[in-house]
C-alpha positions in Angstrom: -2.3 -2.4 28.8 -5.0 -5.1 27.5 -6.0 -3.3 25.0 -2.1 -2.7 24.0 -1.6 -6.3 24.3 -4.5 -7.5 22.2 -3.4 -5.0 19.9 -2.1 -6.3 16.0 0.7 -4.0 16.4 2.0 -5.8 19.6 1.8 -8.6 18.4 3.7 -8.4 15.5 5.9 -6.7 17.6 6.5 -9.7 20.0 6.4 -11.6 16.8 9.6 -9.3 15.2 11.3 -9.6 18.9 11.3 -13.5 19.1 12.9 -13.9 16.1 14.9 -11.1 16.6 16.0 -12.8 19.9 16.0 -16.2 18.6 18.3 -14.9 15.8 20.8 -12.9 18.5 20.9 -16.5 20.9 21.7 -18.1 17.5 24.8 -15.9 16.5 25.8 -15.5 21.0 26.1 -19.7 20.4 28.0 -19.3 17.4 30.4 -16.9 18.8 30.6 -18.9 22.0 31.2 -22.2 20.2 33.8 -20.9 17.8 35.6 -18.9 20.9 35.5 -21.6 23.0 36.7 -24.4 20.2 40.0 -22.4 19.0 40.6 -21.9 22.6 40.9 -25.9 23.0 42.0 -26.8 19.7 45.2 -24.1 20.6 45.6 -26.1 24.0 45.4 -29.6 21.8 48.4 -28.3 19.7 50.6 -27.0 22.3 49.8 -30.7 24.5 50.6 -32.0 20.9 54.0 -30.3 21.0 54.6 -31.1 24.3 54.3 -34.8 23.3 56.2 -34.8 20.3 59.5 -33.6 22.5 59.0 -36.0 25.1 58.6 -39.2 22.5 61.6 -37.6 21.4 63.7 -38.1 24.6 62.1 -41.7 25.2 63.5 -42.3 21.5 66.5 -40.9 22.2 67.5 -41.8 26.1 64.7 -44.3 26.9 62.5 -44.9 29.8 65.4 -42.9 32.0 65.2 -39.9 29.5 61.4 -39.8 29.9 62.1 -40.0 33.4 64.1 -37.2 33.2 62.3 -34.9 31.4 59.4 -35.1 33.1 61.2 -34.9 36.7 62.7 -31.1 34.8 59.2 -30.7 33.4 57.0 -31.0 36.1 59.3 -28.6 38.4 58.8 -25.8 36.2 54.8 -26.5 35.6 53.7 -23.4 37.8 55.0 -21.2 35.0 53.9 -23.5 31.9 50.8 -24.7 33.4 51.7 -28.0 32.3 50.3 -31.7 33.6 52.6 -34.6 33.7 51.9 -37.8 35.4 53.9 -41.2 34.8 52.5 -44.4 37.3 52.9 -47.9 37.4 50.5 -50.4 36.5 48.0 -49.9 39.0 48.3 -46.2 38.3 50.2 -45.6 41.4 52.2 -42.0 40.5 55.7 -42.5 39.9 56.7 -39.6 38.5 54.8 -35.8 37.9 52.5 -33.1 39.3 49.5 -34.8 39.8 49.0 -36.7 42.8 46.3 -39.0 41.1 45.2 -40.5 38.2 42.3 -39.1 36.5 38.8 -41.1 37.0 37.4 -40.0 33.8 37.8 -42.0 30.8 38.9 -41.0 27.6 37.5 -40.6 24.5 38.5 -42.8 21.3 41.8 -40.9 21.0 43.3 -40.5 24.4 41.8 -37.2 25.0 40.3 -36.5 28.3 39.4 -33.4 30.3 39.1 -33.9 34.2 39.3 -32.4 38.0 42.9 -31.0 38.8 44.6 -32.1 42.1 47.8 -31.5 42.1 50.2 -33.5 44.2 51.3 -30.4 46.5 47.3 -29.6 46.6 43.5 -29.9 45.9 41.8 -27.9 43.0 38.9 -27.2 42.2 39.5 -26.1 38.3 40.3 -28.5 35.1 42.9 -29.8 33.1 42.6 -31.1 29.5 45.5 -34.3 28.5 46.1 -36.9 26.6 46.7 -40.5 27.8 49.5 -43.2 26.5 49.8 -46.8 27.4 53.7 -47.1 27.8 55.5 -50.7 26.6 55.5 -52.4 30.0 52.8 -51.9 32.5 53.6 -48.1 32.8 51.1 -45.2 31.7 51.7 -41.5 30.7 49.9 -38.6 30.9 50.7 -35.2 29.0 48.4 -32.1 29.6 47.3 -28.6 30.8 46.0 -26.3 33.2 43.1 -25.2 31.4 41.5 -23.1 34.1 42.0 -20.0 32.3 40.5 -21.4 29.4 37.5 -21.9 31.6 37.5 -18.7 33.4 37.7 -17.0 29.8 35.2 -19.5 28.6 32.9 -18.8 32.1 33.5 -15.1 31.6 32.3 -14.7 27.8 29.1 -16.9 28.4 28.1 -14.7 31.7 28.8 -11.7 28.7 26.8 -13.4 26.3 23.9 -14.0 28.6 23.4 -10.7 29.9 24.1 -9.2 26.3 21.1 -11.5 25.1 19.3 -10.3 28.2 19.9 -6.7 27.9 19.0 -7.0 24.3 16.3 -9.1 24.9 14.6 -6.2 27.1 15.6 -3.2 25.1 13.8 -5.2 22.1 10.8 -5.3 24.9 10.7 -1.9 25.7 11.3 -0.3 22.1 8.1 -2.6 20.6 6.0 -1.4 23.5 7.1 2.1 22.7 6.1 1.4 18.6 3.3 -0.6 19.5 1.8 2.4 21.7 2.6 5.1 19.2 1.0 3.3 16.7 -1.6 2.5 19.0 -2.8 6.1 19.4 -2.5 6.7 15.4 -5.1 3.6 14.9 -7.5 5.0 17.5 -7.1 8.9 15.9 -8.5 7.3 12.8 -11.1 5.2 14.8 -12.0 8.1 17.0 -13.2 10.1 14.1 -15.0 7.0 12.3 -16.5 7.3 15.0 -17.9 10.3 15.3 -18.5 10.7 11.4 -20.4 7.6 12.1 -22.5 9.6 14.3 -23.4 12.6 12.1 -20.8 14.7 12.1 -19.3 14.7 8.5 -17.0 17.3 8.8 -14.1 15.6 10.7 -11.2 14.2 9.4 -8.1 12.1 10.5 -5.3 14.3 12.0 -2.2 14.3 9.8 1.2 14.6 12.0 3.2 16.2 9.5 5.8 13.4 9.5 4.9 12.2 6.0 5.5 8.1 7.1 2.2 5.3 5.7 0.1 6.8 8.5 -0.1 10.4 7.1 -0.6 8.8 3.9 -3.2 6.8 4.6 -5.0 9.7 6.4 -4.7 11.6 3.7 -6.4 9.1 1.2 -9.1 8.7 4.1 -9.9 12.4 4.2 -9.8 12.7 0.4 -12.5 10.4 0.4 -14.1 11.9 3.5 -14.5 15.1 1.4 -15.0 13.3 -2.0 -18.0 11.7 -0.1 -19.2 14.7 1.3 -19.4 16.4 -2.3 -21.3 13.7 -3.5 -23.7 14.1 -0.8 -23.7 17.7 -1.1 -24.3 17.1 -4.8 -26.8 14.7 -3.9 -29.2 16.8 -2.1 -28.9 19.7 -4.5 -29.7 17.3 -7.3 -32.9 15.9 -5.4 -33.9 19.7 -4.5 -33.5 20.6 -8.0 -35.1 17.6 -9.2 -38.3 18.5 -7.0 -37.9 21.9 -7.8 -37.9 21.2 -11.9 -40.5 18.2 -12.1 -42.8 20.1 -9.7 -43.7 22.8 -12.9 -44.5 20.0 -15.4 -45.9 17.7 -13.2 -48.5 21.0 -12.3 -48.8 22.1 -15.8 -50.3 18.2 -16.4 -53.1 17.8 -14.1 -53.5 21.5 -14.6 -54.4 20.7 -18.1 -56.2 16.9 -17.1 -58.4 18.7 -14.5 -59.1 21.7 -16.6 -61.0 18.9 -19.4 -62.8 17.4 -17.2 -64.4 20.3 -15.4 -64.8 22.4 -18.8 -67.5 21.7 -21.5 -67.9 18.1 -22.8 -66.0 18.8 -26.4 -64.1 16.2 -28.2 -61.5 19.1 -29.7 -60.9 20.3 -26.2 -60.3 16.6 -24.7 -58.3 16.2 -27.9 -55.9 19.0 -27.3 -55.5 18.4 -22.9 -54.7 14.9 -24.3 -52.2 15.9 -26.4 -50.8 18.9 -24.5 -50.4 16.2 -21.3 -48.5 13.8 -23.8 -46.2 16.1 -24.4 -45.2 17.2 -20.7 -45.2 13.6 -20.2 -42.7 13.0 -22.9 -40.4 15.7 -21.1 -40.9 14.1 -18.3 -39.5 10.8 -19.4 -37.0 12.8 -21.5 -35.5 14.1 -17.7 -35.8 11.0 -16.4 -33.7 8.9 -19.3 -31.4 11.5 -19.3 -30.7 11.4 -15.1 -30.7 7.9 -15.6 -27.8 8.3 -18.5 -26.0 10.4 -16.2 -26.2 7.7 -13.1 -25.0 4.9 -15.8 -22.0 7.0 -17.0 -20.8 8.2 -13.2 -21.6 4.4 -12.0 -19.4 3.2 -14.9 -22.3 0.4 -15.9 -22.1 0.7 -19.7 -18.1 -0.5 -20.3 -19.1 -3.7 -20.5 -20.6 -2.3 -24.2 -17.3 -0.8 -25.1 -16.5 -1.0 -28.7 -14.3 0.7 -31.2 -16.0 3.9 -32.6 -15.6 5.8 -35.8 -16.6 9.5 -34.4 -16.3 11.1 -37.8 -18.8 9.0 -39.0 -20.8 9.4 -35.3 -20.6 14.1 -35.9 -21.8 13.5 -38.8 -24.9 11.5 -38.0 -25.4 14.0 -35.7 -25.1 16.9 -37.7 -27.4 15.4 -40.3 -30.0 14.8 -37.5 -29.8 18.9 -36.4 -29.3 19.8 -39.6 -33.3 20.4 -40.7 -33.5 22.5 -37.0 -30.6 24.6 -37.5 -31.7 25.3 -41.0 -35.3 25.7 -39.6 -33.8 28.3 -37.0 -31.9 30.6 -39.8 -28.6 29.1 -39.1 -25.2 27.6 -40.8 -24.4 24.6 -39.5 -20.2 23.9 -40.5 -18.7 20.3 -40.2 -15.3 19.4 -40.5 -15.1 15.5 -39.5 -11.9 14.2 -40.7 -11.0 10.7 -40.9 -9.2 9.7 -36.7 -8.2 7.5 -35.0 -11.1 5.7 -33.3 -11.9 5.5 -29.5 -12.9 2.8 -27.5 -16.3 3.6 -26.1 -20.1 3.1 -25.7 -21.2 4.9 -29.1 -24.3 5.6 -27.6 -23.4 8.1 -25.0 -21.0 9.6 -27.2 -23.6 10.1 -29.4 -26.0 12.1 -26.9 -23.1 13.8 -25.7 -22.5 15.6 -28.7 -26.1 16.1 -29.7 -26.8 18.0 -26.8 -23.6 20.3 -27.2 -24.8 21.1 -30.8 -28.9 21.3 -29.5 -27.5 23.9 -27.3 -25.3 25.6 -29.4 -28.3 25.9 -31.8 -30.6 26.6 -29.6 -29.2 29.5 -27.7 -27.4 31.0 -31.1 -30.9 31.5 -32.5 -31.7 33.0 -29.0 -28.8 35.6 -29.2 -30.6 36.6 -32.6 -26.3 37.4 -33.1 -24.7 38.1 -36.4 -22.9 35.7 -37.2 -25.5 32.6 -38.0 -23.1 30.0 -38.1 -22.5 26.3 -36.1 -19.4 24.8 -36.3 -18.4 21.1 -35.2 -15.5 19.7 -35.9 -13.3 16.9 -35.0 -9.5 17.3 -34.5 -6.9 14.5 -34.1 -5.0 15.7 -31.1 -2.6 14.5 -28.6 -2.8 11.8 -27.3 -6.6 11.6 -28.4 -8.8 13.8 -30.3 -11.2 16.5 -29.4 -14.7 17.4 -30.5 -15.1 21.2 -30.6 -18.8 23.1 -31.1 -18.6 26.7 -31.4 -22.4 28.9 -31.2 -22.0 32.6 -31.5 -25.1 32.9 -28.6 -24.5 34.8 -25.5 -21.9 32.5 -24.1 -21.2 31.1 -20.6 -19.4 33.4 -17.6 -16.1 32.3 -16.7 -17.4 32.4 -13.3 -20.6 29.5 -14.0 -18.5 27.0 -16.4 -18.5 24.5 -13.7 -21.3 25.1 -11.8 -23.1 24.9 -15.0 -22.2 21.4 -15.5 -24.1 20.0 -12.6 -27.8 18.9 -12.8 -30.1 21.0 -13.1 -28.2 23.9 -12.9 -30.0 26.8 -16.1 -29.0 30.6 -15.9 -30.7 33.2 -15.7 -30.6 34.1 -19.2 -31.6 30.6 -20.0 -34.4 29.8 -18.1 -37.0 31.2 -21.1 -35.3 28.2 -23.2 -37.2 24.7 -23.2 -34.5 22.0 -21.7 -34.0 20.5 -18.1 -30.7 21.8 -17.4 -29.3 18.0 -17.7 -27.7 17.8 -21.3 -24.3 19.5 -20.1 -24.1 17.3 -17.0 -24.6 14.4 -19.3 -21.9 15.5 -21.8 -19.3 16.1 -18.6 -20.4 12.6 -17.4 -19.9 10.8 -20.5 -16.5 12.7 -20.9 -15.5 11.1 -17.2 -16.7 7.6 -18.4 -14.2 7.5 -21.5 -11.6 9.5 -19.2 -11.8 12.5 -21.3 -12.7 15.8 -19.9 -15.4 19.0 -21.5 -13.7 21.8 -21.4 -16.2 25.3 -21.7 -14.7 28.2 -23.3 -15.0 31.9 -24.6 -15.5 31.9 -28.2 -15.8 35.8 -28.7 -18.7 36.0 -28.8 -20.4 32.5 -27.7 -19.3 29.6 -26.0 -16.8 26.8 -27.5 -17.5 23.3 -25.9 -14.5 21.0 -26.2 -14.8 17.1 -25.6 -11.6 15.7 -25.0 -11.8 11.6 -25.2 -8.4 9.3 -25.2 -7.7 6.9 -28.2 -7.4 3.5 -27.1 -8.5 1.6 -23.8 -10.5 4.7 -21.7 -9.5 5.5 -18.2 
């Protein structure tokens, strides 16, 4: 129960149930005052009537006409519930049904309501008249029984007040209720924070089934649960591939370091370990600038450079760069860069993207040793953005490995024999995300066709 009550959803509860109750005591009052005032302005008009005929006979017959009228009045005022009362001066009763004189005074325009006692006995209910000062020293009284207008008046209020009650305590019970079911939803999705806080990452937040904002919300939470627990996943495998990868060159380095300094004193041999170890350090800091493009493009960090880019112009600096290797390697390298629509983008990436789609399109196609000799890039306006297609006629990628193949470090089997890191596919797949395209690998019969997808205008 404390925890209930110190709970947010109680409270706004209690919060919803006083204005809810503060809006029902509002609209009871209305209803009470409106009730209550026709009731009296209806006894006002028939008193007003009642006047209207008795000024009539005074008019008409004088003082002994009033007389009269209210001696044949005031014998039938069990039936009509009426109040007459004529006295003298010192409002001593001369003629009526009231044995007294009200002690009540009367507002601005004769009205007064007051204590009954009739002449033939004592009440205990009220009557509502109107006063007259008579010419002479004589005063009039014209009026009603209004205890049924009080005991309807008495009886509606008693109705209103327990309606606001019962209301007020259905309200009660009914936010409790809400307040506790929502209660145990909150604590589901604390109880496993909890214990994902504690280590174990493969909870999740139980979904009723009902569809409402709390299924929803445990649905995001457990989207991201296993979003985070790919990336983790991902995370280690990259660092046991990374260890794995940079444990060969690393070797091969001081293997070549420590094998000139224990060998013969020769300036050619010291020349070639020197040489040999700068270039396993320059594929070393090739891995590392590439994991560190791939971290920027995930991480988002280069949008700030954003700019408008021109990607015919952008294949073919890159064709003319592999050009001289392709060549070199026996093959054909095919461009078809047509003017497009430009993309908004870091030119940069784009640019390493693609070269390492063509590097390994070369590289493997002289590999395959295959018939067909040929490279093809190409750009093609599509919609709604363009695509960059390479096509290689090497040995292709299984349908099976196209996205495993696109993590870090990941190299088949068949490609292990091939200098690279297994990082420039990963990059191209990251810088794709960046400019919210996609890279799409495909069967090119034979060979592999890489499509880069990127959106003209503003990137995802």
């Amino acid at each position: 129960m404390t925890r209930l009550l110190a709970s947010s959803t109680f409270r706004l509860a209690a919060l919803y149930l006083g204005l809810f109750s503060l809006s029902a005591a509002l609209l009871f009052g209305f209803i009470y005052l409106s009730t209550a005032g026709f009731a009296q302005h209806q006894t006002d008009e028939i008193i007003e009537t009642e006047i209207d005929a008795l000024a009539e006979q005074f008019n008409q017959q004088g003082m002994v006409g009033l007389v009269r009228a209210l001696d044949r009045r005031s014998a039938s005022a069990r039936a009509t519930r009426g109040l007459y009362l004529l006295t003298d001066a010192n409002f001593k009763p001369l003629v009526g049904n009231l044995s007294r004189w009200p002690d009540e005074e009367p507002d601005a325009d004769g009205w007064v309501t007051f204590a009954l006692q009739y002449a033939d006995e004592a009440s205990g209910d009220f009557g509502r008249a109107r006063i007259f000062r008579l010419r002479g020293p004589l005063h009039l009284l014209v009026g009603r029984d209004i205890r049924e207008q009080k005991a309807f008046e008495a009886l509606m209020l008693d109705s209103l007040i327990w309606g606001a009650a019962i209301t007020f305590a259905l309200a009660l019970a009914g936010g409790t209720l809400m307040s506790r079911a929502m209660l145990r939803r909150v604590d589901a999705i604390n109880d496993t924070s909890r214990e994902i806080i504690a280590g174990d990452f493969s909870r999740r937040v139980p979904v009723s089934g009902s569809g409402d904002e709390f299924d929803r919300l445990a649905g995001n939470l457990n989207a991201m649960l296993d979003q985070i627990e790919r990336l983790m996943a991902g995370m280690k495998q990259v660092t046991s591939n990374i260890a794995h990868d940079l444990r060969t060159p690393l070797n091969r380095l001081r293997g070549r370091l420590e094998q000139a300094l224990i060998g013969n004193p020769d300036p050619d041999a010291y020349r070639e370990a020197l040489a040999g170890s700068i270039e396993e350090a320059d594929n070393l800091l090739k891995t590392f600038a590439a994991l560190l493009n791939i971290a920027q493009a995930e991480a988002g960090a280069t949008r700030e450079r954003f700019a408008a880019v021109d990607l015919a112009a952008l294949i073919r600096d890159v064709a003319d760069l592999y050009d001289p290797l392709a060549e070199e390697r026996g093959l054909t390298l095919k461009v078809d860069a047509p003017a497009a629509s430009p993309v908004q983008g870091d030119r940069h990436l784009l640019f390493q993207a693609v070269a390492n789609l063509l590097d390994n399109a070369i590289k493997f196609t002289a590999a395959a040793n295959a018939p067909d000799k040929s490279i093809a890039i190409r750009l093609d306006q599509a919609s709604p953005g363009v695509d960059i297609v390479v096509q290689d006629h090497g040995p292709g990628i299984p349908l099976d490995q196209r996205t495993r193949v696109l993590d870090p470090f990941v190299r088949l089997e068949d490609s292990r024999s091939e200098p690279g890191n297994g990082l420039g596919l990963s990059l191209a797949a990251a810088v794709a995300q960046l400019h919210g395209g996609t890279l799409a690998l495909d069967d090119n019969r034979p060979g592999l066709r890489a499509t880069l997808s990127l959106p003209v205008g503003p990137a995802g």
